[in-house]
C-alpha positions as CSV (number, residue, x, y, z in Angstrom):
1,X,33.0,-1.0,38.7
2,X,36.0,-3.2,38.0
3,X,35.4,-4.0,34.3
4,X,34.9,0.1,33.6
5,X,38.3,0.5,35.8
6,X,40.2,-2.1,33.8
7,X,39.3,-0.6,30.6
8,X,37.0,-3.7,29.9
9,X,34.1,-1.7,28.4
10,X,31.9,-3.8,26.2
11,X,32.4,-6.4,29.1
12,X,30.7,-3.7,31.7
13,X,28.3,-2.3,28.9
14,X,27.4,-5.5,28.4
15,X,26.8,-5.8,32.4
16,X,25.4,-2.7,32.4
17,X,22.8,-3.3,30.0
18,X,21.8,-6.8,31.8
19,X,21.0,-5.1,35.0
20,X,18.9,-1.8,33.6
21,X,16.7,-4.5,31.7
22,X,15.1,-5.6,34.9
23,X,15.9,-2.6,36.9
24,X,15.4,0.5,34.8
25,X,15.2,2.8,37.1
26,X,18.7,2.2,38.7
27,X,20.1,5.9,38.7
28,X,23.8,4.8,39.5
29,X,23.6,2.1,36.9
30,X,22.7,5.0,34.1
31,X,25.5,6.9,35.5
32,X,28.1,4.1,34.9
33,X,26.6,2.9,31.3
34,X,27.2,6.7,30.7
35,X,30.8,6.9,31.9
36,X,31.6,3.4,30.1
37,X,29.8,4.8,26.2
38,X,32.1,8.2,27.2
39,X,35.2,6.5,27.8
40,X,34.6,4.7,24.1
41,X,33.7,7.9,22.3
42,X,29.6,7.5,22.4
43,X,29.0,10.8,23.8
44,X,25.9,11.7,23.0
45,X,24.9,7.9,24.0
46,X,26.6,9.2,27.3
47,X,24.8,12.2,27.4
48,X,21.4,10.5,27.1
49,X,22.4,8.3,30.0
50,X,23.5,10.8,32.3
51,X,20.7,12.7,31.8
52,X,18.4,9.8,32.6
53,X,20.3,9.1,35.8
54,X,19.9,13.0,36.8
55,X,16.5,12.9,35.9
56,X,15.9,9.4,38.3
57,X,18.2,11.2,41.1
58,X,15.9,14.2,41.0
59,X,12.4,11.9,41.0
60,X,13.8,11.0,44.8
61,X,15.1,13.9,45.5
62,X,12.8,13.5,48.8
63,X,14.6,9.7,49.6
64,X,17.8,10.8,49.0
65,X,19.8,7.5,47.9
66,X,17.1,5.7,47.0
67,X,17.4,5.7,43.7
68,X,20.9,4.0,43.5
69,X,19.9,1.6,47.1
70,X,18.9,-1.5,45.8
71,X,19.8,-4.9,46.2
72,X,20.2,-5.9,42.3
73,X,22.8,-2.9,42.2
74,X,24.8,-3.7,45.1
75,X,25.1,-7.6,44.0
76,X,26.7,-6.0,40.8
77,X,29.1,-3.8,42.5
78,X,30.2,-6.8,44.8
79,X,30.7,-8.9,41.8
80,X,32.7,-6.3,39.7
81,X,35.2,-5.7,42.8
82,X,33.5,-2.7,44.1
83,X,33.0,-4.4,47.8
84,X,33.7,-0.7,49.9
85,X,30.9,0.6,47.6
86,X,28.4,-2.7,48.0
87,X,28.7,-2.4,51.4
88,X,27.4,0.8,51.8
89,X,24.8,0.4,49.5
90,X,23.9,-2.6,51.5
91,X,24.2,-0.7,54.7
92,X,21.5,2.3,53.1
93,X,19.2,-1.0,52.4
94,X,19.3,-2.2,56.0
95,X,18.8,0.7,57.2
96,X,15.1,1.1,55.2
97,X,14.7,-2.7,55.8
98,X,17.5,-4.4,58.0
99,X,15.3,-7.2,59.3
100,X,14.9,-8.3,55.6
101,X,16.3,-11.7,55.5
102,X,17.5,-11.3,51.7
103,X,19.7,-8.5,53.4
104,X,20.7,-10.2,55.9
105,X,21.2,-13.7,54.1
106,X,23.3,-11.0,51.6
107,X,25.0,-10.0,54.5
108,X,26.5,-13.1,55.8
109,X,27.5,-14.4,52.3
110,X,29.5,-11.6,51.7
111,X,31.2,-12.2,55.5
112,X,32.0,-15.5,55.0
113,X,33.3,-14.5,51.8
114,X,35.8,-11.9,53.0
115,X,36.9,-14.3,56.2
């Protein structure tokens, strides 16, 4: 996450905090809030946060990646800078779902962005 990496932290908390309010059960997102409140000194914030991303990563234990693959997640990491990371996610989603036009409408945007 580009705002975590440039030592922008209520910036991505902020972020952070946006995306979990409609997606609460976004594993990676938990993990990140918790690496931002560590990096500030909010440990046992951190704490609770990491634990809630092990305890999402365990609930899909059977789908591995499916708790951090979602669309809402990878538009984040494309907008923060993260693009080798959004793509991946993005290529886990089409995988599950690739004739989804929002993946594939995603898809191009990003293309035309990068060309």
């Amino acid at each position: 996450m580009r705002l975590f990496r440039g030592g922008e932290y209520e910036s991505a908390q902020l972020t952070l905090h946006e995306l979990l309010e409609f997606a609460p059960l976004e594993a990676r997102a938990w993990h990140l809030l918790g690496r931002v409140l560590q990096a500030v000194g909010a440990h046992a914030d951190a704490l609770g946060c990491f634990g809630k991303a092990a305890s999402l990563y365990d609930d899909n234990q059977d789908n591995p990646g499916s708790a951090m693959a979602t669309v809402p997640l990878a538009k984040l990491l494309w907008s923060q800078g993260d693009q080798e990371a959004a793509r991946a996610m993005l290529g886990l989603l089409m995988l599950r779902k690739g004739d989804e036009p929002e993946l594939l409408a995603l898809r191009e945007a990003w293309e035309r962005q990068e060309a």
